[in-house]
C-alpha positions as CSV (number, residue, x, y, z in Angstrom):
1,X,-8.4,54.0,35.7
2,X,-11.8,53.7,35.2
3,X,-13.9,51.1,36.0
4,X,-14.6,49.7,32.5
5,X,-10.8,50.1,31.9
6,X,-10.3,47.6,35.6
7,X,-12.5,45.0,34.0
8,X,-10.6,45.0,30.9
9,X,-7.4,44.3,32.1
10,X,-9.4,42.3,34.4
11,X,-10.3,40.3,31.5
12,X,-7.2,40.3,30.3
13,X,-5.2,39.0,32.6
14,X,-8.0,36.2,33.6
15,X,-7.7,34.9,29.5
16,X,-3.7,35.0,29.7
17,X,-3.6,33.2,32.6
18,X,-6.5,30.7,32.1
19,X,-5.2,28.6,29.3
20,X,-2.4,27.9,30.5
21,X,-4.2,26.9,33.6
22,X,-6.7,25.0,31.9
23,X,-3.9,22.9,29.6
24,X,-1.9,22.0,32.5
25,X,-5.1,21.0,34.5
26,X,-5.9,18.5,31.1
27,X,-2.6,17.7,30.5
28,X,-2.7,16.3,34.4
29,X,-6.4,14.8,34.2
30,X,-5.5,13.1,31.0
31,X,-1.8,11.6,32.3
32,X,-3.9,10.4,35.0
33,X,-6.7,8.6,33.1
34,X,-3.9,6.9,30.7
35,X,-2.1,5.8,33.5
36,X,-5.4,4.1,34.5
37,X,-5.7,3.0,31.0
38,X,-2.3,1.1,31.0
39,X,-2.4,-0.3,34.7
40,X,-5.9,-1.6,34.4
41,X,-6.8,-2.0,31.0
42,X,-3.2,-2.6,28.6
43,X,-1.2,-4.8,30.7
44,X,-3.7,-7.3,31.4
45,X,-4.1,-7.6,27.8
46,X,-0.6,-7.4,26.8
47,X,0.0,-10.1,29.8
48,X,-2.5,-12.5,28.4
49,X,-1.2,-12.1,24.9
50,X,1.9,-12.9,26.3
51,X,0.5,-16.3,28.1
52,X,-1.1,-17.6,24.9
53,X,1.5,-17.0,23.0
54,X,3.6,-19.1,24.4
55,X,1.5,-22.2,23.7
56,X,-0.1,-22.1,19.9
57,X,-3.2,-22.9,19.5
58,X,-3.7,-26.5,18.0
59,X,-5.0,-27.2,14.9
60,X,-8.5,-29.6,15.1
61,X,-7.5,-32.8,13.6
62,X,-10.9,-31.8,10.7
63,X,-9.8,-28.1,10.0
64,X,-11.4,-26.0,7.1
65,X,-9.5,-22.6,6.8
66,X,-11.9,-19.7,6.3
67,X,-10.6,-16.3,4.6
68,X,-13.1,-13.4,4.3
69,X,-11.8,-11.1,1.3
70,X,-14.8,-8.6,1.8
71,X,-12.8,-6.3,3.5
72,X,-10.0,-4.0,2.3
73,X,-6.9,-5.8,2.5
74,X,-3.2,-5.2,3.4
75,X,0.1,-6.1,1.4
76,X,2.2,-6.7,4.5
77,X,0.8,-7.2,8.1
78,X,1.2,-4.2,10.3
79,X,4.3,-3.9,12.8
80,X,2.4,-2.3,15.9
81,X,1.4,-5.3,18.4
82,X,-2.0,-2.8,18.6
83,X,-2.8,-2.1,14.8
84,X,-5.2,-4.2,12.9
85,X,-7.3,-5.8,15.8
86,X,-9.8,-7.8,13.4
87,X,-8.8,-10.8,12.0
88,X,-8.4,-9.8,8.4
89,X,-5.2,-10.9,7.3
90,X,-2.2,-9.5,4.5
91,X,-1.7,-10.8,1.2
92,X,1.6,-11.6,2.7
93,X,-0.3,-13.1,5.4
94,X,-2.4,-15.5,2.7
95,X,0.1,-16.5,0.7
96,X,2.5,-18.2,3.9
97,X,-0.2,-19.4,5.9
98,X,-1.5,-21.7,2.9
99,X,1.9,-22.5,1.7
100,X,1.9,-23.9,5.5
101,X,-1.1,-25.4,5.5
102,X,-0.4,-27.5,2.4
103,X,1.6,-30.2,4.4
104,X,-0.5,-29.9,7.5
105,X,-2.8,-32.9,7.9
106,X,-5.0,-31.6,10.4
107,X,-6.0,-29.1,7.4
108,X,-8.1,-30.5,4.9
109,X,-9.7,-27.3,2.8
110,X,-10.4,-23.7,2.6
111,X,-13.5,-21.6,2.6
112,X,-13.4,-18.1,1.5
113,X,-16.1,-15.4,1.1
114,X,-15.3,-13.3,-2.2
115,X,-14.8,-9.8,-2.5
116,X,-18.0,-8.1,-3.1
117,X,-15.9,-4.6,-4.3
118,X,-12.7,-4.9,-6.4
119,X,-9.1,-5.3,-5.1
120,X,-5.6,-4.3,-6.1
121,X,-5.1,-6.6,-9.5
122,X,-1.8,-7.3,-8.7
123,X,-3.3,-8.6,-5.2
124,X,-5.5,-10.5,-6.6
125,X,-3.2,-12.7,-8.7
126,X,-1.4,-13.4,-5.8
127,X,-4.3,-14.5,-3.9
128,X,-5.3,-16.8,-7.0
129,X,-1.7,-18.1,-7.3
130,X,-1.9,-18.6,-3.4
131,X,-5.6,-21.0,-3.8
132,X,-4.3,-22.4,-6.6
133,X,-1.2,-23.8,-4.9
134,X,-3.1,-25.4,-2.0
135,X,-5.4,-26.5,-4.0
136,X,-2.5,-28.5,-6.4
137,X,-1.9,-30.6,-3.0
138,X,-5.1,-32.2,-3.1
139,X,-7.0,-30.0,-0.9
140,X,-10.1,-28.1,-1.4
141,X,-11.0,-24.8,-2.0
142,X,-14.9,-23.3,-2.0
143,X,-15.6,-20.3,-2.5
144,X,-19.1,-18.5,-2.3
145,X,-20.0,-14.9,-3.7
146,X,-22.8,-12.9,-3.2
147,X,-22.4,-12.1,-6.6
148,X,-19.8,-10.1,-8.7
149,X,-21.9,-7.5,-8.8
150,X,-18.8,-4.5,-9.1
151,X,-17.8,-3.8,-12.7
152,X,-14.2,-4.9,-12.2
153,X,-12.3,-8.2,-12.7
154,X,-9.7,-8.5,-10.2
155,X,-12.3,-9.8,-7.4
156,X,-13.2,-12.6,-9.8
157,X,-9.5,-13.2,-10.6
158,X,-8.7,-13.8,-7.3
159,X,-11.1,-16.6,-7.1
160,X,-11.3,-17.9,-10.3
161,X,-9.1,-21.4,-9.5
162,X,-11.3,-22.3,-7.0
163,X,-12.1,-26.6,-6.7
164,X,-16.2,-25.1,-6.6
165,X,-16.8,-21.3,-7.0
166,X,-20.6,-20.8,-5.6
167,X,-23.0,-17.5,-6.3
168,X,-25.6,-16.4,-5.0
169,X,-28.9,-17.0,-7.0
170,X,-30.5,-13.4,-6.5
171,X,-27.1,-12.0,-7.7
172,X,-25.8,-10.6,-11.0
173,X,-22.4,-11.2,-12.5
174,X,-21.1,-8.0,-13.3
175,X,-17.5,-8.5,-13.6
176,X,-16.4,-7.4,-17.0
177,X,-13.0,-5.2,-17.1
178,X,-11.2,-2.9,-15.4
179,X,-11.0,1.0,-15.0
180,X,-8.8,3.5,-14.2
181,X,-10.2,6.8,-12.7
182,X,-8.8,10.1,-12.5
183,X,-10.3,12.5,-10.6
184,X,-9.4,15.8,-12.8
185,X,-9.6,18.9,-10.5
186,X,-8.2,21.5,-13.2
187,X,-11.2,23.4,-13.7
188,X,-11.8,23.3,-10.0
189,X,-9.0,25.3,-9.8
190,X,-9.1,27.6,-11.9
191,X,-12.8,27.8,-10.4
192,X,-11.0,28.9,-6.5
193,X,-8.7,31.0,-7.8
194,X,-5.8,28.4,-7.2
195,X,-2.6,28.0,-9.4
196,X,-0.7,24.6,-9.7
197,X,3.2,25.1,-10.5
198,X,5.1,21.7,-11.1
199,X,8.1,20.5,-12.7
200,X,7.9,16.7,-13.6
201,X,10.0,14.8,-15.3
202,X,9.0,13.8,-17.7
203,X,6.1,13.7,-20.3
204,X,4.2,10.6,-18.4
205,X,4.9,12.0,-15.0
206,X,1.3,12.4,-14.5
207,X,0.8,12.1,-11.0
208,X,0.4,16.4,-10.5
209,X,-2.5,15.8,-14.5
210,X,-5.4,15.6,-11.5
211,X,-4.6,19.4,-10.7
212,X,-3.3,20.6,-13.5
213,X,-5.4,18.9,-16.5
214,X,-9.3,18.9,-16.9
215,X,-8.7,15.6,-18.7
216,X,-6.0,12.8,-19.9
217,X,-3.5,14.3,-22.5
218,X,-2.1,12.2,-25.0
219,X,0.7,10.9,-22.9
220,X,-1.1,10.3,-20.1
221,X,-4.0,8.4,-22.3
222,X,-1.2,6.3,-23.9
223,X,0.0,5.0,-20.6
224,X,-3.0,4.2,-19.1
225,X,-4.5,2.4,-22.0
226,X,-1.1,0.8,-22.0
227,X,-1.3,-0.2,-18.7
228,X,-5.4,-1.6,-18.3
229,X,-4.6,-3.2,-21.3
230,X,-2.0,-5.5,-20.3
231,X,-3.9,-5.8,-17.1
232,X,-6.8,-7.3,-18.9
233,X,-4.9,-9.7,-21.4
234,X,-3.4,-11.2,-18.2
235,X,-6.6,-11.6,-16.5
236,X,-8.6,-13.1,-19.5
237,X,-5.7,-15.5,-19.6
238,X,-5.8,-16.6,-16.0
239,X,-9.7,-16.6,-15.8
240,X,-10.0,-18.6,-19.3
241,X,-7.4,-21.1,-18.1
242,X,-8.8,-21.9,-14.1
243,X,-12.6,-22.0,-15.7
244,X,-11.3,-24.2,-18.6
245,X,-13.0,-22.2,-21.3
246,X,-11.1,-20.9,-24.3
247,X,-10.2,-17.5,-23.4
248,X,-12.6,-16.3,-26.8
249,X,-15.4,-17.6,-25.1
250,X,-14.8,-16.3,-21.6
251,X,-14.5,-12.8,-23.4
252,X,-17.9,-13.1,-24.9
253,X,-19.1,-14.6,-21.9
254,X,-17.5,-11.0,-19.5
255,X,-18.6,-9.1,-22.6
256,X,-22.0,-9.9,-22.0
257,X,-22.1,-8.8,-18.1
258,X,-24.5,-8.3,-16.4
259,X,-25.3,-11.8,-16.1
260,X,-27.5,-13.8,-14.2
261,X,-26.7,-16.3,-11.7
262,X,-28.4,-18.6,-13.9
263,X,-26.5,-17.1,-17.0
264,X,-23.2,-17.0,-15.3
265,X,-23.2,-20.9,-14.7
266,X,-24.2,-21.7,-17.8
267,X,-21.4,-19.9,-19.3
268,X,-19.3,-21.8,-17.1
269,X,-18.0,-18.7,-14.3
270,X,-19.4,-20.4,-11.8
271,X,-19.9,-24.0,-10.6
272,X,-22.7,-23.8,-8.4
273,X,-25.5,-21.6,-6.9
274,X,-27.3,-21.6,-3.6
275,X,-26.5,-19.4,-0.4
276,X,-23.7,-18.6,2.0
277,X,-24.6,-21.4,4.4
278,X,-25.2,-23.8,1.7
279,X,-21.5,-23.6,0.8
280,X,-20.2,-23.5,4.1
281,X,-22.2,-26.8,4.6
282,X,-20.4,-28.2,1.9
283,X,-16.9,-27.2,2.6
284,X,-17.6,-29.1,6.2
285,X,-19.0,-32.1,4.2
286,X,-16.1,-32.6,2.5
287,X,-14.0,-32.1,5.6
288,X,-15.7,-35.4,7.0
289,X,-18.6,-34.1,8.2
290,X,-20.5,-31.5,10.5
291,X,-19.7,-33.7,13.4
292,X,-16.1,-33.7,12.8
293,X,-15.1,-30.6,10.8
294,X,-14.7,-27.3,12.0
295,X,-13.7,-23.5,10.8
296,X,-10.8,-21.5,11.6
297,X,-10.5,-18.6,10.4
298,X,-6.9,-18.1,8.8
299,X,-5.9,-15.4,10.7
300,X,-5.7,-17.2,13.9
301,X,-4.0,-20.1,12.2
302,X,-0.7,-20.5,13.1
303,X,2.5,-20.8,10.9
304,X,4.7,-23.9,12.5
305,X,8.7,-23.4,14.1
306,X,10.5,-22.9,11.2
307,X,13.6,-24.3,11.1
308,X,17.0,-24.4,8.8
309,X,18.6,-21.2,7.0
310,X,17.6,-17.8,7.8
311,X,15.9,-15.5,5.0
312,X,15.0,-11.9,6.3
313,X,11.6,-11.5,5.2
314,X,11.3,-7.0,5.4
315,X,7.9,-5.8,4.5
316,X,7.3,-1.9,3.4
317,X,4.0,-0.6,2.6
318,X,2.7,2.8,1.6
319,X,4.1,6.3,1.3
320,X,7.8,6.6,1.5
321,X,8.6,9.1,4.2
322,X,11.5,10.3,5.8
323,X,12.0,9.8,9.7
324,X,10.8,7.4,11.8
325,X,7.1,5.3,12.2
326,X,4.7,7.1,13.8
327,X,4.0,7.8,17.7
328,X,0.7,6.8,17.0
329,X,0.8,2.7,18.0
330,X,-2.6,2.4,16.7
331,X,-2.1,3.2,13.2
332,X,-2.4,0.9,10.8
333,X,-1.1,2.5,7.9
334,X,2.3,3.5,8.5
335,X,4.2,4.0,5.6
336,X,7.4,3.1,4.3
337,X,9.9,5.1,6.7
338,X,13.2,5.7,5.4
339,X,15.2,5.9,9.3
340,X,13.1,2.6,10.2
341,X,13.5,0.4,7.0
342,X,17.0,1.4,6.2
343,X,17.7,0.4,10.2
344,X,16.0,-2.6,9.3
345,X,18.0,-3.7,6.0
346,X,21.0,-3.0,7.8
347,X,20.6,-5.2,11.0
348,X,19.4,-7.9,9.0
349,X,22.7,-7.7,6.9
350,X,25.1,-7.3,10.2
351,X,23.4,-10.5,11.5
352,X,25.4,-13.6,10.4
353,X,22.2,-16.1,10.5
354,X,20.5,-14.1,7.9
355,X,21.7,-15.8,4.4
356,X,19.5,-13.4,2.1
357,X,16.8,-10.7,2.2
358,X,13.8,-10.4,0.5
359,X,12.2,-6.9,0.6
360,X,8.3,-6.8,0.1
361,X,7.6,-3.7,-1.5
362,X,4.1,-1.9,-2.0
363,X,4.5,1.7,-2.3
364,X,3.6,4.4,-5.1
365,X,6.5,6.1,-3.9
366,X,7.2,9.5,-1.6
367,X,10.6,11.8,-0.8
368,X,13.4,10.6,-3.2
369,X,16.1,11.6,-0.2
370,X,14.4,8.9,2.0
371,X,13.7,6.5,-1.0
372,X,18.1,7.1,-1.5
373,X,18.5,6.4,2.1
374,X,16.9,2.8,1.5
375,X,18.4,2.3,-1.5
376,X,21.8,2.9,0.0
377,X,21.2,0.5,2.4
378,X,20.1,-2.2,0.0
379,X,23.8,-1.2,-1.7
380,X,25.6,-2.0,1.9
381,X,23.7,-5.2,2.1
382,X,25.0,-6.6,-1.3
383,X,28.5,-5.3,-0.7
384,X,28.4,-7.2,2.4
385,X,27.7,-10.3,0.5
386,X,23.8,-10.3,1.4
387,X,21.5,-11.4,-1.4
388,X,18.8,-9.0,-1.7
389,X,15.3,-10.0,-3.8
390,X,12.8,-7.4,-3.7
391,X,9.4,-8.6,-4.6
392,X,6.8,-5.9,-5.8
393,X,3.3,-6.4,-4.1
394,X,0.7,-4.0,-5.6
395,X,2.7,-1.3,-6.7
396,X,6.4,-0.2,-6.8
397,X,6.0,2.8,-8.6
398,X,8.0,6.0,-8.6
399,X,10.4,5.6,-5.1
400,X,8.7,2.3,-4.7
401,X,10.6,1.3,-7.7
402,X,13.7,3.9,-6.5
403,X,14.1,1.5,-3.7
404,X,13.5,-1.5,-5.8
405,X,16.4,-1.1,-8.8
406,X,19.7,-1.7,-7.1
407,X,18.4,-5.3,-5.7
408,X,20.0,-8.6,-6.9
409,X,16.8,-9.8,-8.4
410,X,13.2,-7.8,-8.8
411,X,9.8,-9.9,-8.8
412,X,6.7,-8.7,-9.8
413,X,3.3,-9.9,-10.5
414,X,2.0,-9.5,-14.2
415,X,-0.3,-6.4,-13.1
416,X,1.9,-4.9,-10.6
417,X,2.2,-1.4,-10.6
418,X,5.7,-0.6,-11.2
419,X,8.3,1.7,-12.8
420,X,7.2,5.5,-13.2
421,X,10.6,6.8,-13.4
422,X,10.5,10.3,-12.9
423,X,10.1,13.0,-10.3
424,X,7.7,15.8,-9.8
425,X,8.2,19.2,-7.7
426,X,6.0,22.4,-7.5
427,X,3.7,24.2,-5.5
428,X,-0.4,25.6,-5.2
429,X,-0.6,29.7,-5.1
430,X,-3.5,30.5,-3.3
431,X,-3.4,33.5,-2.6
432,X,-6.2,34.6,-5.0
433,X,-8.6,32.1,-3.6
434,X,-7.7,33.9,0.1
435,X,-8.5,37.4,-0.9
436,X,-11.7,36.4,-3.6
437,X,-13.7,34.4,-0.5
438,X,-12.2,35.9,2.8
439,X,-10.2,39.3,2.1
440,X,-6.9,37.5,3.2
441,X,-3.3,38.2,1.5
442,X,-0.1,36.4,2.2
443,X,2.6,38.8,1.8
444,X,6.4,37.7,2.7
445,X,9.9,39.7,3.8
446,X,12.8,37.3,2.6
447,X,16.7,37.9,3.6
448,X,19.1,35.7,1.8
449,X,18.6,34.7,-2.4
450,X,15.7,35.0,-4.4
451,X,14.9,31.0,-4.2
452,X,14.4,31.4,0.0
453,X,11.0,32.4,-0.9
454,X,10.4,30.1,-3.9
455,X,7.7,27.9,-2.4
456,X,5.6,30.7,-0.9
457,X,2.2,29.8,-1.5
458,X,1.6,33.7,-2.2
459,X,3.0,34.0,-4.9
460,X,4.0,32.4,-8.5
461,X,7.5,31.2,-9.2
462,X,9.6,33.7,-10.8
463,X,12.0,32.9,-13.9
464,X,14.9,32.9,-11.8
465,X,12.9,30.4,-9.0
466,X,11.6,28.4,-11.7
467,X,14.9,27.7,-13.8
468,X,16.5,26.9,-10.3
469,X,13.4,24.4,-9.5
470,X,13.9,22.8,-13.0
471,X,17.6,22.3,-12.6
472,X,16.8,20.7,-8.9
473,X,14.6,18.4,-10.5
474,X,16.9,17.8,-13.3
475,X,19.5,16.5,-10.7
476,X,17.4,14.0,-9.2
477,X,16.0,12.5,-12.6
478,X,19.4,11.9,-13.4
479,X,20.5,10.6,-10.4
480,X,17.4,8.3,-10.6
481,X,18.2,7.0,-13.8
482,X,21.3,6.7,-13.6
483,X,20.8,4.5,-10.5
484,X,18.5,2.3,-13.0
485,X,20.9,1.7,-15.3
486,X,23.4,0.6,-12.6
487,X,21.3,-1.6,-11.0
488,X,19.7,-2.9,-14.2
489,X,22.8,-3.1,-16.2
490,X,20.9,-1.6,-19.2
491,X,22.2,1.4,-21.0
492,X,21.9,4.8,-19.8
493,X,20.3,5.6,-23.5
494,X,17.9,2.6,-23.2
495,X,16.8,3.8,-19.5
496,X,15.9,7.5,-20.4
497,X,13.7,5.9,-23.4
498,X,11.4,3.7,-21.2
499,X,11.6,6.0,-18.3
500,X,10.0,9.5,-18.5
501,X,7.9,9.2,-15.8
502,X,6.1,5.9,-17.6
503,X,4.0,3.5,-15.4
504,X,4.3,-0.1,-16.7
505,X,2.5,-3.4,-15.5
506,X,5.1,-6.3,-13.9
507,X,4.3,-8.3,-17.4
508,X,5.3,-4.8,-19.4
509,X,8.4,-4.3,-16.8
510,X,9.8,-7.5,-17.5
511,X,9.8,-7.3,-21.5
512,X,11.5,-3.8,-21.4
513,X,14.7,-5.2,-18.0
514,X,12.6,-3.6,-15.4
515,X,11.8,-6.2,-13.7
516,X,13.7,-10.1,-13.8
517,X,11.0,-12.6,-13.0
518,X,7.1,-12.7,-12.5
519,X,5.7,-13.9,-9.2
520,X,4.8,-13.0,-6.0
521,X,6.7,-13.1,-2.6
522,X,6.8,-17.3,-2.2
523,X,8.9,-17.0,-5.6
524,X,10.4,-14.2,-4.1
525,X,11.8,-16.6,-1.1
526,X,12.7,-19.6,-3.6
527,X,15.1,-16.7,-5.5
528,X,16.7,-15.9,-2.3
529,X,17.5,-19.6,-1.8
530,X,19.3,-20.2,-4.8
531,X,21.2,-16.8,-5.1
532,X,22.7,-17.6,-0.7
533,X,23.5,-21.2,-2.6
534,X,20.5,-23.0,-0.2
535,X,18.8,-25.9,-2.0
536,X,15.3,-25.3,-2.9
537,X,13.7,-28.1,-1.1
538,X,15.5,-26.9,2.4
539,X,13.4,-25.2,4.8
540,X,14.0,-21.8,5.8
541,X,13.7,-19.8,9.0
542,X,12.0,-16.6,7.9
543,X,12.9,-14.0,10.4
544,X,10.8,-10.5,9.8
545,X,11.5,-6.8,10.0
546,X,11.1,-4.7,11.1
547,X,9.8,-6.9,14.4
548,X,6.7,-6.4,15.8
549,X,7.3,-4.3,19.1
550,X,7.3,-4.6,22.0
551,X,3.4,-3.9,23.4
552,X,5.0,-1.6,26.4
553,X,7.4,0.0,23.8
554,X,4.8,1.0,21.3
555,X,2.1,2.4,24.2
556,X,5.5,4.3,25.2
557,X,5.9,5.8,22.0
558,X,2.0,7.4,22.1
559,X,3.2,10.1,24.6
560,X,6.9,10.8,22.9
561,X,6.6,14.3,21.0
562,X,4.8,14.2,17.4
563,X,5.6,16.7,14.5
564,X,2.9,19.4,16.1
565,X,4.0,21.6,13.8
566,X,3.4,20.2,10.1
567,X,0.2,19.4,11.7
568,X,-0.3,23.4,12.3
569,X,0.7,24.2,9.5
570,X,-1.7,21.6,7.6
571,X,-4.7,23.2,10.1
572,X,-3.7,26.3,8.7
573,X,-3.5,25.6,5.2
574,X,-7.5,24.4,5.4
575,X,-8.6,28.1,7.6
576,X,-9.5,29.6,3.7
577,X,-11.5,25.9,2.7
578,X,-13.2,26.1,6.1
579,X,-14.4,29.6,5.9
580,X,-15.7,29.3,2.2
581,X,-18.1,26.0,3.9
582,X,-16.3,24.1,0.7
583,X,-15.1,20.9,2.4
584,X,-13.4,19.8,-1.2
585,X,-11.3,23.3,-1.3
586,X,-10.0,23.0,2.4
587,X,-9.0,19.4,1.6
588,X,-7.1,20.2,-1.4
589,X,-5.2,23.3,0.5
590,X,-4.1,20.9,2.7
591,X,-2.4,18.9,0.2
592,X,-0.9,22.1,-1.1
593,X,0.4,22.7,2.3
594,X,2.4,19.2,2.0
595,X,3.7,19.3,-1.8
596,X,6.7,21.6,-1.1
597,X,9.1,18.7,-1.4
598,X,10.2,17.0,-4.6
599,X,8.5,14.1,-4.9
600,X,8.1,10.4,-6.6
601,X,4.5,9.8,-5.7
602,X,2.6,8.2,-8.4
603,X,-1.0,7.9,-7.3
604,X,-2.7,5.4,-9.3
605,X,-6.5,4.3,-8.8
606,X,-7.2,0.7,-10.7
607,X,-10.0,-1.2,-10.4
């Protein structure tokens, strides 16, 4: 061999052999550095959690609870021990902790700092039910704004029944309506070279219009209009009624927007004007004084024992998703997952304390076969002579609603998100956009039937793929609806007329049997009572799942194995958006690397 051909193989062999070398020498470094991690850093934290958690915190006999609603907001609180480390708290959250405070003496008031952006509506209504109810005991409530100065309602709504609702005097009022907004990415693709192919059921099922459409067709318009609508009927109501304006003039007054401070309390929005501190002065005042009073924030407030009946309290958020939570135990946003939250329903029906279950769902939906797996587990709770109440938070839409419609009783708030159903399947072909910007081609050898190679993202669906995708979808429309009719008791007939894929609000659900009662999840709890035959005035032990874990358990699962390859094959699917330098086209290939699946996802942007 020569001696260029020496340093080749030379080369060779060093490359072969030094990765591996050089992963195992990471791998090592970085088990060492966690180790350090959890001996010196995790379990002294985790051990002093542990301490002051065995002795609460007590109350100061002058308290005024403070809740900051300028951040984003949950539905549910998290259940990792490590997720969410500020002390932002859940609507969930809200809504107990007053409900708690209400009989607690040492608690005299609440402060809360408005939302400066908007907010789910349906969360807002439950915040504003939530002030509204402390505030019925006698107690205060002040809220200061720094201005409505976003162009949507539901921040305002959610504050509206405040005792004194304070602006800021260099601050306009700019709360007027509310918007939906669809991001229309048809002409984008067709701009790429890329080729949506979906199935939905049916005409409404608009969740796959933002690829397909450049704009709203007529069904889609209908809906939505529909929808914001009701959603703004309901919050002209509420405003009109906590500001004790007829609801005419409150329109002409939000028509107007934007208003000045000036302009906003003369038309009665607001009570007073002046700055942050000048209302937090206030709230102490009325506490008994500076000397006496004092903030806590309402996160660190905490709920009493609870004692009596138990009531299974299960709260599901986000995306449903098949498998279990995520190895990550930092993540706040977990979704709803189908192995955890059926596991979850069932061990709160095979415990004899628990007398009912309310389920807390906020989801626009995900995989019907994990959306069926909850479902079926809701079934085996009612056979077993468990109550189940579902209460909707911001959205129960598509599989959120899937989950929802065999329960005993479905609550909803009047702008909650809900219904939608219908069912979506399909694919992106990219494999113009890969040869037009990089010379690429995806070419595929199949054995077996022609529908093995159906949702190759080379190619478009033939005939015989697409007739077999429709008949698919077909079967898990009807199973849906069917389902719906069971667990509504409404006609099959009467189903398949308000379903179609149709997103309604909770006020709209309720007139056409999708929903049974409007409120939010303390309603929720006061249904379960009286369908497990406990009087409404006993207290009830609330006991929630799935339980926080353990913090050792949760570190633990960091280092199990993770699905490395869906990630690949999302890293993959963004190589052609990479190359291009187009950071929108590699984001929306990897969304067309994850819509193989059928789906229920109804993605719906309100504000």
């Amino acid at each position: 061999m020569s001696t260029a051909q020496w340093a080749n193989l030379a080369k060779w062999v060093q490359s072969a052999t030094e990765g591996f070398e050089v992963k195992q020498f990471l791998i090592t470094i970085a088990g060492v550095f966690m180790g350090l991690v959890l001996f010196f850093i995790l379990i002294p934290i985790i051990f002093v959690a542990s301490v002051a958690g065995q002795s609460a915190p007590v109350t100061p006999s002058h308290t005024v609870l403070s809740l900051d609603l300028r951040e984003p907001i949950r539905d549910v609180p998290p259940s990792s021990p490590f997720a969410g480390f500020s002390s932002n708290v859940s609507v969930v959250d809200i809504v107990r902790k007053l409900q708690a405070a209400e009989t607690d003496s040492s608690v005299k008031g609440l402060f809360v700092r408005a939302s400066e952006a908007g907010m789910a509506p349906a969360h807002a209504e439950e915040i504003r039910q939530a002030l509204i109810d402390f505030k019925g005991t006698g107690k205060f409530v002040i809220v200061h704004a720094q201005g409505f100065e976003y162009p949507t309602l539901s921040n305002y709504v959610a504050v509206s029944g405040a005792s004194e609702l304070w602006m800021q005097g260099t601050t306009d009022f700019s709360a007027t309506g509310i918007v939906a907004e669809t991001l229309f990415l048809g002409g984008f693709m067709e701009k790429f070279g890329i080729l949506p192919q979906f199935e939905q059921f049916k005409e409404y099922k608009n969740a796959v219009n933002s690829y397909t459409e450049k704009t709203y067709n007529a069904p889609h318009r209908e809906a939505t209009t529909a929808m914001l609508g009701s959603i703004y009927n309901a919050f002209l109501a509420a405003t009109a009624y906590d500001r004790k304006v007829p609801v005419e003039a409150m329109k002409a007054a939000l028509d107007r927007a934007p208003l000045s401070a000036e302009q906003a309390l003369q038309a009665k929005l607001v009570d007073k004007i002046g700055q942050p501190e000048e209302a937090m002065d206030a709230a102490l005042a009325k506490a008994g004084g500076k000397e006496k009073a004092e903030f806590v924030d309402l996160g660190n407030y905490q709920l009493p024992p609870e004692t009596g009946p138990v009531i299974a309290l299960i709260g599901g958020e986000g995306a449903i998703i098949t498998g279990q939570r995520s190895n990550d135990p930092f993540a706040d946003q977990e979704g709803i997952t189908s192995d955890d939250y059926a596991a979850a329903i069932r061990d709160a029906t095979d415990d004899d304390a628990v007398k009912a279950i309310v389920f807390r769902v906020s989801s626009p939906g995900g995989s019907p076969s994990a959306s069926d797996q909850i479902w079926a587990a809701i079934e085996r709770a009612k056979k077993a002579g468990k109550p189940v109440v579902v209460s909707m938070g911001a959205y129960a839409a598509s599989g959120g609603y899937y989950v929802s419609t065999g329960a005993d009783a479905i609550l909803a708030m009047p702008s909650t998100i809900t219904g939608s159903i219908g069912v979506f399947s399909g694919k992106f072909v990219i494999n113009e956009a890969l040869n037009r910007y990089t010379g690429a081609n995806i070419a595929a050898i199949q054995a077996g039937g022609d529908y093995a190679n159906a949702f190759s993202s080379g190619a478009p669906f033939s005939n015989s793929q697409r007739t077999a995708l429709n008949a698919a979808v077909t079967r898990i429309y009807d199973d849906f609806t069917g389902k719906v009719a069971a667990g509504r008791k409404l006609p099959l007939p009467r189903v398949l007329e308000i379903a179609k894929g149709r997103v309604w609000t909770g006020n709209e659900a309720k007139d056409i049997g999708l929903v049974d009662q409007i409120g939010g999840v303390r309603t929720a709890i006061l249904k379960a009572k009286e369908l497990a035959k406990i009087e409404a005035a006993t207290p009830v032990s609330l006991r929630v799942y799935p339980a926080v874990e353990d913090p050792l358990t949760a570190f633990s699962r960091a280092f199990s194995s993770s699905a490395q390859g869906a990630q690949a094959a999302g890293r993959a699917a963004t190589v052609i958006g990479a190359l291009v330098g187009d950071e929108r086209l590699s984001a929306l290939l990897l969304q067309a690397s994850q819509r193989g699946n059928a789906s229920m996802h109804e993605p719906v942007r309100v504000h």
